[in-house]
N, C-alpha and C positions, 0 to 999 in steps of 0.2 A: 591277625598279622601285627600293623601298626600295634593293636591293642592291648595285647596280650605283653609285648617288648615295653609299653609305657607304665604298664604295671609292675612289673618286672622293677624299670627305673625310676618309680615313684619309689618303691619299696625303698630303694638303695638312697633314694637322695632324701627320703625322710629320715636318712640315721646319720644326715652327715652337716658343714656347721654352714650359717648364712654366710652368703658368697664374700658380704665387705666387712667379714668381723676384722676388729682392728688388729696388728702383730703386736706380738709384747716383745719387748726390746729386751736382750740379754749385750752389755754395752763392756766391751771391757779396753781400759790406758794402761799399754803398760812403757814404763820409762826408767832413766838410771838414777839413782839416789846414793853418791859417794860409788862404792863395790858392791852396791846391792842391786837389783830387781825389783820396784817395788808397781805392784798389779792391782788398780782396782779393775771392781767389778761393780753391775750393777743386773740385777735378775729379779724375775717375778719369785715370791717368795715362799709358794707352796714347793717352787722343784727342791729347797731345802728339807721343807716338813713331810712332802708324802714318802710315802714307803714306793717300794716298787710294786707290792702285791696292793695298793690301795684299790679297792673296784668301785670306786667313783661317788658320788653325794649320794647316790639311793640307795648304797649297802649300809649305811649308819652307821659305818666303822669310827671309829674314833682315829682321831689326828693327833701326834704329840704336841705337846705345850698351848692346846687348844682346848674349848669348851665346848660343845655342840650344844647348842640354843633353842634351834627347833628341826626342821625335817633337811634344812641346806645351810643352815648359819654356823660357820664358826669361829669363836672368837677367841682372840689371840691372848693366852694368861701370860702377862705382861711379868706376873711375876715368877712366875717358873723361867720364864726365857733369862732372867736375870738370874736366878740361882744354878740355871745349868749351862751356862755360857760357853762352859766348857767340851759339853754333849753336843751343842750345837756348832763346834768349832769341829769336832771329829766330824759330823755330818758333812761338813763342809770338805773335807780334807780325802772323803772317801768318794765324793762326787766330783773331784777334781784331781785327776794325775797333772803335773808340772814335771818336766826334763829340761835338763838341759846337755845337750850334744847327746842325746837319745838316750840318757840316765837319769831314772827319778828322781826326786828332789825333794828334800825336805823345807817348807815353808811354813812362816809363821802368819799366823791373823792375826794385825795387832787391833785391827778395829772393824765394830759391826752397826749398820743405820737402819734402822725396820721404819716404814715409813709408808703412806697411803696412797696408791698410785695415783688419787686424784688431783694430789696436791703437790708430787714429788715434786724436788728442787733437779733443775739444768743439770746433764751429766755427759754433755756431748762435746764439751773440750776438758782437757784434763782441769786448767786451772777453775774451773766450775765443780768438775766431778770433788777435787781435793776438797773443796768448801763441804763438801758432805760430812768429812768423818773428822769429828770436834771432840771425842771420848772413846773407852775401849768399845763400850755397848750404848746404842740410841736406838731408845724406843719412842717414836714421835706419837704425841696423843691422837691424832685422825686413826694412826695404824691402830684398827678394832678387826676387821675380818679380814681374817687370812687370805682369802681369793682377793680380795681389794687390795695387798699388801704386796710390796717389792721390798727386797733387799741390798745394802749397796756392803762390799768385803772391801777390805784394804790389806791385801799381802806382801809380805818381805821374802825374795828370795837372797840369801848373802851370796857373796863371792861370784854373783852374775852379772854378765854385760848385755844391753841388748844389742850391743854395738857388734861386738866380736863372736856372742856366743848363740848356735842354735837354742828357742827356746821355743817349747811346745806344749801348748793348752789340750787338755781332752779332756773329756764330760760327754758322759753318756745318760745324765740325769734328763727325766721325764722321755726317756724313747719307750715307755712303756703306756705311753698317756697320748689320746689323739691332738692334744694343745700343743706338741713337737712341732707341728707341722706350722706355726703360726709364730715359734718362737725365732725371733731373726738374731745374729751375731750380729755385734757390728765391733771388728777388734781393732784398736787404734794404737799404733806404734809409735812412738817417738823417739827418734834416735838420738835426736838432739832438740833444741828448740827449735830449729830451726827444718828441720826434717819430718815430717810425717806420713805416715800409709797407712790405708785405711781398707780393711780386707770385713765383706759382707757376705756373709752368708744364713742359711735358713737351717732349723732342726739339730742335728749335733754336732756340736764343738769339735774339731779338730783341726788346729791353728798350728801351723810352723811360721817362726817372726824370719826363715829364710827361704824355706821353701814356698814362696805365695804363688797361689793359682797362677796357671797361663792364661793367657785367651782362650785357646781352646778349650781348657777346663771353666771358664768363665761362661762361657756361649753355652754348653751342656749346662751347667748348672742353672742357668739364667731360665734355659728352654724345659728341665726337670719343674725348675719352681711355677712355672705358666702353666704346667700340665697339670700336676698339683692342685694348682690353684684355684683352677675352675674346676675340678674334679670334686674338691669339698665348697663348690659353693652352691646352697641351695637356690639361691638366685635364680643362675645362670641355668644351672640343669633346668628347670622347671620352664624358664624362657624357650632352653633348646625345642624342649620334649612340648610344647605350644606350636613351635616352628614347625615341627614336624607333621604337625596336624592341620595347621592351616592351610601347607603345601601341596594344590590338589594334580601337580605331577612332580617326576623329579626335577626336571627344569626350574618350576617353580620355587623348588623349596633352593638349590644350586642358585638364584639371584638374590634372593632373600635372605640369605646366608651371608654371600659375597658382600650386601648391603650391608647386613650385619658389621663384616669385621672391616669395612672400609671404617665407618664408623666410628669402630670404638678404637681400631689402629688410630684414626687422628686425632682421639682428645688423649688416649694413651703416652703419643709423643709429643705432643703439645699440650696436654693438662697443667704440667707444672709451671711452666712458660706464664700462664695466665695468672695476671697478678688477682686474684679474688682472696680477700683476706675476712670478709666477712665473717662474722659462728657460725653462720646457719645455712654458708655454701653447702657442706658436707649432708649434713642433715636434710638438704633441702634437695639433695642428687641421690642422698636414700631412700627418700620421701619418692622422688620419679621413678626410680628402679622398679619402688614397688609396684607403683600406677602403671607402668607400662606392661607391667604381666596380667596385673589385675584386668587391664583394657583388651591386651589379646585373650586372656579368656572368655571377658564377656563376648566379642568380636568369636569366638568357635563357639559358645553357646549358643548365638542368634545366627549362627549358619551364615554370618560373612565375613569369617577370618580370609576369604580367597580376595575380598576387596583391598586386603592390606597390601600394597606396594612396596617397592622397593626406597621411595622416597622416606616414607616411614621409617622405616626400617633402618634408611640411614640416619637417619633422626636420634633413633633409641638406642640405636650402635654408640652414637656420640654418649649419650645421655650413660651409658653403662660403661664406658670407655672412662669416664670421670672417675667411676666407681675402683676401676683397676689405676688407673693414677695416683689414686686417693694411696695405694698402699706404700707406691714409692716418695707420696708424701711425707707421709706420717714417718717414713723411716729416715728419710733427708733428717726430718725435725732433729732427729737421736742423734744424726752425726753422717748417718750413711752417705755413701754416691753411688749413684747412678748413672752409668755410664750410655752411650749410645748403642754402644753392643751390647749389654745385658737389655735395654731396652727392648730392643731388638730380638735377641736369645727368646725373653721371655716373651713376648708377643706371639713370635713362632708357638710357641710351648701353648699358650693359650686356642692358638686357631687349631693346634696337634688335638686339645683338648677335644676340642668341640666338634673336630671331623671324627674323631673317634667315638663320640657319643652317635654320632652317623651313620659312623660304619657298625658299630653295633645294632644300631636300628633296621639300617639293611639287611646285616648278618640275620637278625634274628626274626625277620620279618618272611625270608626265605625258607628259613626252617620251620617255620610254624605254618607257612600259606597254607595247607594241607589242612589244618584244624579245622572239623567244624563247630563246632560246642564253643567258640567266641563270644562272647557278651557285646549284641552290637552298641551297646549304649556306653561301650567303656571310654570313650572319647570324651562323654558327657559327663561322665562322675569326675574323671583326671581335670577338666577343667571347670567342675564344682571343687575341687581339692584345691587345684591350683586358685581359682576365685578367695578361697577359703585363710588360706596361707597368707595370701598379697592383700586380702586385707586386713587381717593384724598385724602384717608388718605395715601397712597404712597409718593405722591407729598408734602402733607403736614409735615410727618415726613420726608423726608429727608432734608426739611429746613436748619435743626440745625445741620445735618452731614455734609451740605456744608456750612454752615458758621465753621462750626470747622475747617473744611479743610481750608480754604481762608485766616485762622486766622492763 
């Protein structure tokens, strides 16, 4: 029953990404310059170079304007990007429609910055972003590997208002690649200096500077991206799919749950609130996320996952509650806001998530009671798998707590 359904969702959440991978920020100012339009942008810098048919780092396709190094490396030939400046302005120009008042537009790229995301410079208020682009073409010396590399564009549209005229962004670049789902918008309008609006969204670009989301349209989106969210996090599924097991009736697993989202709902809306500005907060709430799956495994292997309470529970709820704060963090940093009601929205989305990994559990628990040919030890391998998992994610986040330490 159980068994047979966690295999099932082992399967599926081994192909999908860890629950707190961080969003890469697609940032884009746009404001008035005399009669013109002028738009930067800033984006991660493969949605330029791949193709749409690319099938990922283990086909060994090759990349334009790149070198392949060894089995995942590629590095960026700094001097072809310079001789074809021009190829790479087209790329640009085909992955971005501009209108205005619902008519395509011809726009110029006067300026491009290839630069290493680990290092990039501030681009979350325009006159920060503007400090970017100092020549036609900047290739910063860190910019070596393409997947470590962002891009910041600076375009002209002439004879545009943003004041007066409809103008609308689209970009369907990288909806062929599962990193969409991590890539956040965050568009910033300025209509004057003294006016600004700031419109956030996830995956693909489709921006009107008059038509901006409703509420209603905000709360849906808010409650898509929560669903989402835990959907691709291997984290969380593996947490659930523990939960599931340690709950020896339905009641049981129905308090431990509730424990759950009490939990992570109040470091959720209270996360950010807390001033912790330390390095190694983050790392050191990756570092538990992992411990805490790691724990309830060993806890179903020694046969007293049923000791674990709800006090617990809400314990770890907080402790993983950080982990989903952490992303409205990171995107505040870029520029974004977050509102109460997207908070909110997406909270929902997150708990939609999680009751739906339940109901599937149910569902498919139903359909299968019938089997007898079950593996009864499949309880035992899942939470050797899961054992298995949380502890290299162990080893791998405390990395950065021992390099803070040594430094």
């Amino acid at each position: 029953m159980k068994k047979t359904l966690t295999l099932i969702l082992m399967l599926y959440s081994s192909a999908v990404f860890s629950h707190f991978t961080h969003f890469e920020p697609r940032i884009i100012h746009l404001y008035q310059n005399n009669h013109d339009t002028i738009i930067l942008m800033r984006m991660p810098l493969p949605l330029i170079f791949l193709d749409d048919n690319w099938k990922g780092i283990d086909s060994k396709e090759s990349i334009p304007y790149t070198n392949k190094v060894n089995t995942s490396d590629y590095l960026i030939d700094r001097e072809q990007v310079k001789k074809n400046v021009d190829d790479i302005k087209k790329r640009i120009q085909r992955g971005y429609t501009i209108k205005k008042n619902g008519e395509v537009q011809n726009y110029v790229i006067e300026s491009i910055n290839i630069f290493n995301s680990d290092d990039r410079k501030p681009f979350s208020s325009l006159k920060t972003a503007e400090q970017n682009f100092t020549s036609d073409i900047t290739i910063r010396p860190s910019a070596t590997q393409l997947f470590d590399s962002g891009i910041d564009i600076k375009l002209r549209m002439v004879n545009t208002s943003v004041v007066s005229d409809d103008i609308t962004i689209i970009s369907i670049l990288g909806d062929k690649f599962n990193a969409i789902t991590r890539l956040a918008n965050i568009i910033n309008l300025h209509r004057d200096s003294n006016t600004e609006s700031i419109t956030t969204t996830i995956g693909i670009l489709d921006y009107s500077s008059t038509r901006l989301p409703s509420l209603t349209q905000q709360l849906i989106t808010g409650f898509i991206d929560g669903f989402k969210h835990i959907l691709i996090g291997l984290d969380h599924v593996l947490f659930v799919l523990l939960l599931f097991y340690s709950a020896s009736s339905f009641l049981k697993l129905l308090s431990l749950a509730t424990a759950f989202t009490f939990g992570h709902s109040f470091s959720l809306f209270f996360g950010n609130n807390i001033a912790i500005t330390s390095p190694i907060f983050i790392p050191g709430i990756e570092l538990l996320i992992a411990l805490t799956i790691a724990f309830t495994a060993i806890a179903l292997l020694l046969k007293r996952a049923h000791h674990i309470g709800t006090t617990p529970l809400l314990i770890i709820g907080i402790i993983h509650g950080f982990g989903f704060s952490f992303v409205f963090s990171e995107l505040e940093k870029e520029g974004a806001q977050a509102s109460i009601s997207r908070l909110i929205s997406f909270n929902i989305g997150i708990e939609a998530g999680q009751l739906f990994i339940y109901a599937l559990a149910l569902c498919m628990t139903i359909l299968i009671r019938k089997q007898t040919m079950l593996v009864n030890k499949l309880p035992y391998y899942i939470s050797i798998c899961a054992l298995v998992i949380s502890a290299y994610w162990v080893v791998t986040r405390s990395i950065p707590l021992i390099d803070y330490i040594k430094t």
